[in-house]
C-alpha positions as CSV (number, residue, x, y, z in Angstrom):
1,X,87.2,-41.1,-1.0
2,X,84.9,-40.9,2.2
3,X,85.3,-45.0,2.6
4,X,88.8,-44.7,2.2
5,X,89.3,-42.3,5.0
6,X,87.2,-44.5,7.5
7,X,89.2,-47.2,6.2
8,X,92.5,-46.3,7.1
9,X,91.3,-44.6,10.5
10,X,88.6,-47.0,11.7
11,X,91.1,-48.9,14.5
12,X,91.6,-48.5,18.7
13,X,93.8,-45.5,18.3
14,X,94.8,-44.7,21.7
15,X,97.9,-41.8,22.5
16,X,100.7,-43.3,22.1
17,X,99.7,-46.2,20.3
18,X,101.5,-48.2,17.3
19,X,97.9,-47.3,15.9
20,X,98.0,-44.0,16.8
21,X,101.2,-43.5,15.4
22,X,99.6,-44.7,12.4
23,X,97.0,-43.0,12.1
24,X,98.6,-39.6,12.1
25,X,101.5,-40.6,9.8
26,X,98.2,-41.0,7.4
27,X,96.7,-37.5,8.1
28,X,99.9,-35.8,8.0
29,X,100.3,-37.4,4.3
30,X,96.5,-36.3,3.6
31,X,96.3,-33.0,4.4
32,X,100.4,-32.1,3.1
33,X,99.4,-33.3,-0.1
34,X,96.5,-30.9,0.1
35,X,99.3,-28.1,0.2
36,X,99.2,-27.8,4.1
37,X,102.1,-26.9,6.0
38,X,102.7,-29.5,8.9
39,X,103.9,-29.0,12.5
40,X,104.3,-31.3,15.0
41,X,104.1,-30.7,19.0
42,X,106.0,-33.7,20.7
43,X,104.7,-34.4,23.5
44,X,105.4,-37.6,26.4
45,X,102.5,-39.9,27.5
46,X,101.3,-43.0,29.0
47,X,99.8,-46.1,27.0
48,X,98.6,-48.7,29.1
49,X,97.8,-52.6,29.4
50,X,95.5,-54.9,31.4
51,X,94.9,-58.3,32.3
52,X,92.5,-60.3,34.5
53,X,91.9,-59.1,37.6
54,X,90.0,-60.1,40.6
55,X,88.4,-59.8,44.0
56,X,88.5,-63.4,45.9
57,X,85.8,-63.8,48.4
58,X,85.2,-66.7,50.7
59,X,87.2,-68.6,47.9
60,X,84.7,-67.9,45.2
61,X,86.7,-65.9,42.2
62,X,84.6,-62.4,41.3
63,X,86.1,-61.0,38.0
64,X,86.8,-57.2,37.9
65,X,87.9,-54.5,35.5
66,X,90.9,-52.6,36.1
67,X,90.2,-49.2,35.9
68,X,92.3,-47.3,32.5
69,X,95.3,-46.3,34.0
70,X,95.4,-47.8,37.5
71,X,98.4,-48.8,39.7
72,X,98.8,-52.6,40.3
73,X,98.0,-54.1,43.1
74,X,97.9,-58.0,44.7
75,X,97.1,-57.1,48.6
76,X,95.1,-58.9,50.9
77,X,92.7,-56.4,53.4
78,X,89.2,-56.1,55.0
79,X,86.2,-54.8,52.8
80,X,84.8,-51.0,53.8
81,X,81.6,-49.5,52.4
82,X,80.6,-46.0,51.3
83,X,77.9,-44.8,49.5
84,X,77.8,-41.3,50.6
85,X,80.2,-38.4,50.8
86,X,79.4,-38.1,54.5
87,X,79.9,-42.1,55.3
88,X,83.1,-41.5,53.1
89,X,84.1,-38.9,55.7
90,X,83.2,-41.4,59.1
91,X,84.6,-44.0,58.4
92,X,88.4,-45.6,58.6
93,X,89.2,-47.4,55.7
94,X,93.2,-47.6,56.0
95,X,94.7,-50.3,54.1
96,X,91.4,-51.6,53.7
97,X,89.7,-52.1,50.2
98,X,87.0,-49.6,49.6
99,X,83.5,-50.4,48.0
100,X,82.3,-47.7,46.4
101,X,78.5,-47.0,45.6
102,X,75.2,-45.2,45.1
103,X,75.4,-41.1,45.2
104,X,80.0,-41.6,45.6
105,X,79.3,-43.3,41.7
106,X,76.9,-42.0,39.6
107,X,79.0,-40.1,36.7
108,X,83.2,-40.8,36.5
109,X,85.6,-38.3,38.1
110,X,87.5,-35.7,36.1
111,X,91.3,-36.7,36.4
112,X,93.5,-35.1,39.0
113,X,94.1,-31.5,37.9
114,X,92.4,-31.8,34.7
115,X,93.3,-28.6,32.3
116,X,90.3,-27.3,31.1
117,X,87.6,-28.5,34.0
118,X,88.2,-29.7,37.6
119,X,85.0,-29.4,39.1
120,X,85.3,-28.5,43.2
121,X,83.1,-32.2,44.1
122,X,85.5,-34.3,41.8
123,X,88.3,-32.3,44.0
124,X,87.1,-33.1,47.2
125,X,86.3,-36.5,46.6
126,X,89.5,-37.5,45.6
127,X,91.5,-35.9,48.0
128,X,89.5,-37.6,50.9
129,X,90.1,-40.9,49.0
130,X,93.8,-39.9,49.2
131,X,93.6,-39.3,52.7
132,X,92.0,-42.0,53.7
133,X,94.4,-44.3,51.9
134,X,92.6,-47.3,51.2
135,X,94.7,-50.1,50.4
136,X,92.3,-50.3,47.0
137,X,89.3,-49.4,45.4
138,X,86.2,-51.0,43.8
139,X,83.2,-48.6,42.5
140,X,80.2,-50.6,41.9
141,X,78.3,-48.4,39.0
142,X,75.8,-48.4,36.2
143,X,75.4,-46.8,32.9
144,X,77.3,-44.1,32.1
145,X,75.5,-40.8,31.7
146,X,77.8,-40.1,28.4
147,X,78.7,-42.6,26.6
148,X,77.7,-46.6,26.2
149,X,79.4,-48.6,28.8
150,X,77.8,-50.2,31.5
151,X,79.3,-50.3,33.9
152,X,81.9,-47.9,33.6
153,X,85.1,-47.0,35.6
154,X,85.0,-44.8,38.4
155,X,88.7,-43.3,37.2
156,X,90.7,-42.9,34.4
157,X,93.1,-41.3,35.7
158,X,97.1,-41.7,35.4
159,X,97.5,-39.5,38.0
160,X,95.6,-41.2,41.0
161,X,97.9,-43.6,42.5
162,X,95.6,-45.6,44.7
163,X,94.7,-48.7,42.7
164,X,91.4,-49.1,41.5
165,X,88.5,-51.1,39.4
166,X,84.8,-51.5,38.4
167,X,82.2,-53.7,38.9
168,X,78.3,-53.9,37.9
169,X,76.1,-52.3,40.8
170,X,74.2,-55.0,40.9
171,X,77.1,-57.0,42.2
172,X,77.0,-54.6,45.4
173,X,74.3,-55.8,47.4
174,X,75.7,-59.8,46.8
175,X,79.5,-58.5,47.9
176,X,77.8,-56.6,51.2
177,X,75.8,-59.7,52.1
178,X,79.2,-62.3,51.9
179,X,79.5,-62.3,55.6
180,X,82.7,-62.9,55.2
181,X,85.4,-62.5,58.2
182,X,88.7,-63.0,56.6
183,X,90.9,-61.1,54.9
184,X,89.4,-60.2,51.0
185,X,92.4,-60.7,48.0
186,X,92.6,-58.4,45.4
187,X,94.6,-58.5,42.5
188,X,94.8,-55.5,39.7
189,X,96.3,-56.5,36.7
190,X,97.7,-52.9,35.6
191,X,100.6,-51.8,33.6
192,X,101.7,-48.2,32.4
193,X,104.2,-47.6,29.6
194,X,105.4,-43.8,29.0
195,X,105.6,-43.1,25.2
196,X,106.2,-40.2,23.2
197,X,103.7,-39.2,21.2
198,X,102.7,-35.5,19.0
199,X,100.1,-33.2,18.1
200,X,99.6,-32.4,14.8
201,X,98.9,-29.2,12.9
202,X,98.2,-28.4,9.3
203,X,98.8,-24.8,8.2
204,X,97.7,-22.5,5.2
205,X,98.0,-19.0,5.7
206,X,96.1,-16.0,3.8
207,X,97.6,-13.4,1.5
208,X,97.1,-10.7,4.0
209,X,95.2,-12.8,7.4
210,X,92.6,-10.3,9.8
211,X,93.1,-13.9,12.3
212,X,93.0,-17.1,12.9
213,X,90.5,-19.8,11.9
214,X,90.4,-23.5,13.8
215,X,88.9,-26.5,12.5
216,X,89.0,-29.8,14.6
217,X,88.1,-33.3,15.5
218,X,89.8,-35.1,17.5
219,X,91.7,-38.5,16.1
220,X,92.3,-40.6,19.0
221,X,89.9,-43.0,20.6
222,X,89.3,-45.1,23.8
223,X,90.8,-48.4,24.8
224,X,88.3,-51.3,23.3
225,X,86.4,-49.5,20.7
226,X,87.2,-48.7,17.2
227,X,85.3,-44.9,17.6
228,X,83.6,-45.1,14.4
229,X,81.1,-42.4,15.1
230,X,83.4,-41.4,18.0
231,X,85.7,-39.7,16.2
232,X,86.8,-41.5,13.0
233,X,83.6,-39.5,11.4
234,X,84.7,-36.7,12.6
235,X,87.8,-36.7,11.1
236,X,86.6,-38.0,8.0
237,X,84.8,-34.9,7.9
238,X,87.8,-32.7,8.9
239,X,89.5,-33.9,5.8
240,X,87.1,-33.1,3.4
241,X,86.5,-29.7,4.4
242,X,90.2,-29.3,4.7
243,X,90.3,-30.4,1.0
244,X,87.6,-27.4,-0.5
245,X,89.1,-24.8,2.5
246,X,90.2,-21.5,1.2
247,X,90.3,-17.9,2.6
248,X,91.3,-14.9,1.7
249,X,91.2,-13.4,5.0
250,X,91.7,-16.1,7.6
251,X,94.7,-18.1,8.5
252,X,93.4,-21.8,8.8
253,X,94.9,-24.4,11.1
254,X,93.1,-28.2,10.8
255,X,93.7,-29.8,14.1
256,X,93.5,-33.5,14.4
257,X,93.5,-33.5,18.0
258,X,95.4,-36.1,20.1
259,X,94.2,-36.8,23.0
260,X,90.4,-36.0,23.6
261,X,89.8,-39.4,25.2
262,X,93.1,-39.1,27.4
263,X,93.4,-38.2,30.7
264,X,96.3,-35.3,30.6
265,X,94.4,-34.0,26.9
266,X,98.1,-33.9,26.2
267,X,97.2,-32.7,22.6
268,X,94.9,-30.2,23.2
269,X,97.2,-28.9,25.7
270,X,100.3,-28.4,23.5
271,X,98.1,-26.4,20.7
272,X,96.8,-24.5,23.5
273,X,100.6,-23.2,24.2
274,X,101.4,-23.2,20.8
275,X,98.9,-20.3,19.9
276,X,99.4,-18.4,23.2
277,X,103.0,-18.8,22.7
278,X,102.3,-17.8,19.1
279,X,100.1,-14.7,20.2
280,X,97.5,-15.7,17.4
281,X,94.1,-14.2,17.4
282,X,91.3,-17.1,16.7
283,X,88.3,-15.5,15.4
284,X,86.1,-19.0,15.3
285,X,86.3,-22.2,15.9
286,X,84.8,-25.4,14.3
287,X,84.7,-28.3,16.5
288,X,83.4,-31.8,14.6
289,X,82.7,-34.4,17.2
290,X,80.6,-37.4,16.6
291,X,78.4,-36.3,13.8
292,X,76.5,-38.4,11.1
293,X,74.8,-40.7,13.7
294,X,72.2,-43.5,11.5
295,X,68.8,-42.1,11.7
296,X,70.2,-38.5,12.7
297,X,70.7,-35.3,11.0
298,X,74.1,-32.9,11.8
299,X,73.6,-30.7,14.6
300,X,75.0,-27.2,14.7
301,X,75.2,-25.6,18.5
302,X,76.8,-22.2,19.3
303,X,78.9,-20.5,21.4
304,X,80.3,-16.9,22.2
305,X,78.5,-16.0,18.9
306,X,77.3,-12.4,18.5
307,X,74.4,-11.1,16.9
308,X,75.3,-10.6,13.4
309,X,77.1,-14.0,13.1
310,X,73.8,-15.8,14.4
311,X,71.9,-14.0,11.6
312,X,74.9,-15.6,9.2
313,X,74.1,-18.6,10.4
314,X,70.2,-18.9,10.2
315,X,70.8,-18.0,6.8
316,X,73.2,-20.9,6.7
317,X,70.7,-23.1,8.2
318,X,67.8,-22.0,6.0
319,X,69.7,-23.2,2.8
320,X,70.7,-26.5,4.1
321,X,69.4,-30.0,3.7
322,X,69.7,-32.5,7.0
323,X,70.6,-29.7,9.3
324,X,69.5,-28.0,12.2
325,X,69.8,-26.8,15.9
326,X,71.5,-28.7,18.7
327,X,72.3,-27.9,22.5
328,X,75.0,-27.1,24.1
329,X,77.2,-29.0,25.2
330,X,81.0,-29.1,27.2
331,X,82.1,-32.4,27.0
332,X,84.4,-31.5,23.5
333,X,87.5,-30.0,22.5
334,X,85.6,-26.6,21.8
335,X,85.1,-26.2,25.4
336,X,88.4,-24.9,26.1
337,X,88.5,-22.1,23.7
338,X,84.2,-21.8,25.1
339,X,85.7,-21.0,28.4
340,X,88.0,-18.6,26.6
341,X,85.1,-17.0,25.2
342,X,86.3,-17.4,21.7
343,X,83.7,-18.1,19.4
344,X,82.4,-21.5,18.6
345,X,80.9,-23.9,16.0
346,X,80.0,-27.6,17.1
347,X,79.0,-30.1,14.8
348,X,77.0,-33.3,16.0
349,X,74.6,-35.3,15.7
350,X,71.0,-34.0,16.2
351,X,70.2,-37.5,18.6
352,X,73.6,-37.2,20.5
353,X,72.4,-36.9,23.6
354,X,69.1,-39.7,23.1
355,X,71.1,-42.2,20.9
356,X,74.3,-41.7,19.5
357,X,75.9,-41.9,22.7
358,X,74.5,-45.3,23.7
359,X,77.2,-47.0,21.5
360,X,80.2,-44.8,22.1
361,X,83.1,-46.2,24.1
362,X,82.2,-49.6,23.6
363,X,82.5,-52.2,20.5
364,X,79.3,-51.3,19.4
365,X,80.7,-48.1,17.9
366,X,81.4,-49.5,14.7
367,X,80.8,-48.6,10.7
368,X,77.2,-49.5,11.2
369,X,76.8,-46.4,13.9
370,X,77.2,-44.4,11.2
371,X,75.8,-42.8,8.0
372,X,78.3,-41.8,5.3
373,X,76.2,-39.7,3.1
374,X,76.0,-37.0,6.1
375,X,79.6,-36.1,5.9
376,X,79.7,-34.3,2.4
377,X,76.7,-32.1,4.0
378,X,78.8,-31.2,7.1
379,X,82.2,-30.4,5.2
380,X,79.8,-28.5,2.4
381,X,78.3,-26.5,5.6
382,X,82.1,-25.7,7.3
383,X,83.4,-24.7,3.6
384,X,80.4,-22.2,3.2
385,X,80.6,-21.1,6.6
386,X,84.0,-19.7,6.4
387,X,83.6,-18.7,2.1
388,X,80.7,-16.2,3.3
389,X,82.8,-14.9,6.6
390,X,85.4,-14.5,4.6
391,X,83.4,-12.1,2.2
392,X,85.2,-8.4,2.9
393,X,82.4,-6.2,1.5
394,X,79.3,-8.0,3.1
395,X,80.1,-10.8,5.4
396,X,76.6,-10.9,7.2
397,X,73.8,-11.8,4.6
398,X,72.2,-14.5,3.4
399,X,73.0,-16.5,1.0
């Protein structure tokens, strides 16, 4: 059962997608045959295409990567330099194109306006680019501090209209050095394409519910990767504890969410409204994302728990094979029900942060990123989870 759920998930599934699409026609099918009422949120959103671009200099051809999402561009224009906020701030750089390095790129920008986290440096960095209005932009960076590319684009951002893309860092100190007088020629090769696109829910309510019960992992993945570990796991997982899920007590929604990896989080956003509009009262929440790493163990880290529910849950822990403690960590759809202080349940992998995330993004994240026999432990450890919370007389006690 496990390989056939990779099977029919393990492709580039981006929002709005033909595979996209796809993919959730085959999850709606899996979890309505397992008696789960299904809603769909529509939502409207942008897929996008690339092809080569480039930066010509002195006549010689540099090849660069347009950045997800960028505008076109084919404009000619004299190179500027910044590697700090404060040259940033000095200098003119009107219809010129903009070299961006050192401190300006060391981790990618949240989009513009971001729902759940906008932090005040990605703010003011962006709207000085704006206002300096660059004619385009190129950020010369490294290895990305979450994930495996390298190097890794500045923006990803739909919403950012200047045009811009990525080159290696080490490429900076060679471009600088070009002496070159004339006018540079840059070419984006960049195309968006707005799409409609939904969020889908799966439903079973209890006899007579107390609240609400979430369980999630999101189902879409980046441009040019197949997101085995990252998330097709993660919903491989989803689906078998959504196939043992009962409670007496507890409404359960299984969220497949679309839109993790996209810029507007359109999915995420649309459930959000959907249980405000809804006035439902989540109780927990069980966030799968990137668990059963090759060589790792699942990972359990908390948030907004109380007292007696951490008690629960080291006597979870103490009956279970091949898992354990894990940080915290934002970077998931659990954060914005964290930030809501509503109770939360992440499952990873225990080397997330010192190897599982060297492959994710990329190619690399394929089948072999990923160990199969962990999943029947982590849907075994949501199922008893919610079986002893769901326990009227004694919920709290070990088991």
């Amino acid at each position: 059962m496990v390989q056939d759920i990779i099977k029919n998930i393990l492709i580039e599934r981006t929002v709005g997608s033909e595979n996209n699409s796809t993919v959730l026609l085959y999850l709606e099918k899996q979890l309505e045959a397992m008696g789960y009422d299904i809603q769909k949120l529509p939502f409207l959103c942008t897929t996008w295409e690339t092809k080569n671009s480039y930066l010509k200099l002195n006549e010689r051809i540099i090849g660069i990567n347009a950045s997800p999402f960028s505008e076109p561009c084919d404009v000619c224009g004299n190179l500027a330099f910044a590697k700090s906020l404060e040259e940033l701030k000095g200098m003119e750089c009107q219809n010129n194109i903009l070299i961006l390095g050192g401190d300006l790129v060391s981790s990618p920008l949240q989009p513009k306006n971001y729902p759940f986290y906008y932090p005040d440096e990605h703010r003011n960095l962006i709207e000085l680019l704006e206002k300096k209005q660059p004619a385009a932009i190129i950020a010369a960076t490294g290895k990305h501090p979450l994930c495996g590319l390298e190097p890794f684009p500045l923006f990803e951002d739909g919403n950012f209209l200047i045009p811009s893309a990525y080159i290696s860092e080490n490429m900076l100190t060679e471009i600088q050095n070009s002496n070159t007088q004339s006018l540079i020629h840059i070419s984006i090769q960049s195309k968006k394409i707005k799409q409609n696109s939904y969020q889908l829910v799966a439903k079973k309510k209890a006899k007579k519910t107390i609240g609400k019960i979430v369980i999630c992992a999101h189902m879409d993945s980046k441009y040019n990767t197949l997101g085995a570990l990252d998330n097709a796991v993660g919903i491989a997982v989803l689906l078998e504890a959504a196939r043992k899920l009962n409670s007496s007590i507890f409404d359960i929604d299984i969220v497949p969410f679309n839109g993790e990896e996209y810029y507007e989080a359109s999915g995420e956003v649309e459930y959000l409204k959907f249980i405000d509009d809804n006035q439902d009262k989540i109780f927990f929440v069980v966030n799968i994302d990137s668990p059963c790493h090759v060589g790792s163990e699942i990972a359990v880290s908390l948030y907004n728990l109380k007292a007696d529910t951490k008690k629960l849950i080291n006597c979870l822990m103490g009956e279970r094979q091949n898992v354990v403690y894990g940080p915290e960590w934002y970077a998931g759809d659990h954060a914005a029900f964290a930030f809501r202080g509503i109770p939360c349940i992440v499952l990873s992998s225990s080397d997330l942060f010192d190897g599982a995330l060297n492959a994710t993004h990329t190619m690399k994240d394929n089948i072999q990123t990923v160990d199969l026999s962990l999943i029947e432990y982590a849907a075994d450890y949501i199922n008893d989870f919610i079986s002893v919370i769901s326990q009227k007389d004694n919920p709290i006690r070990c088991i």
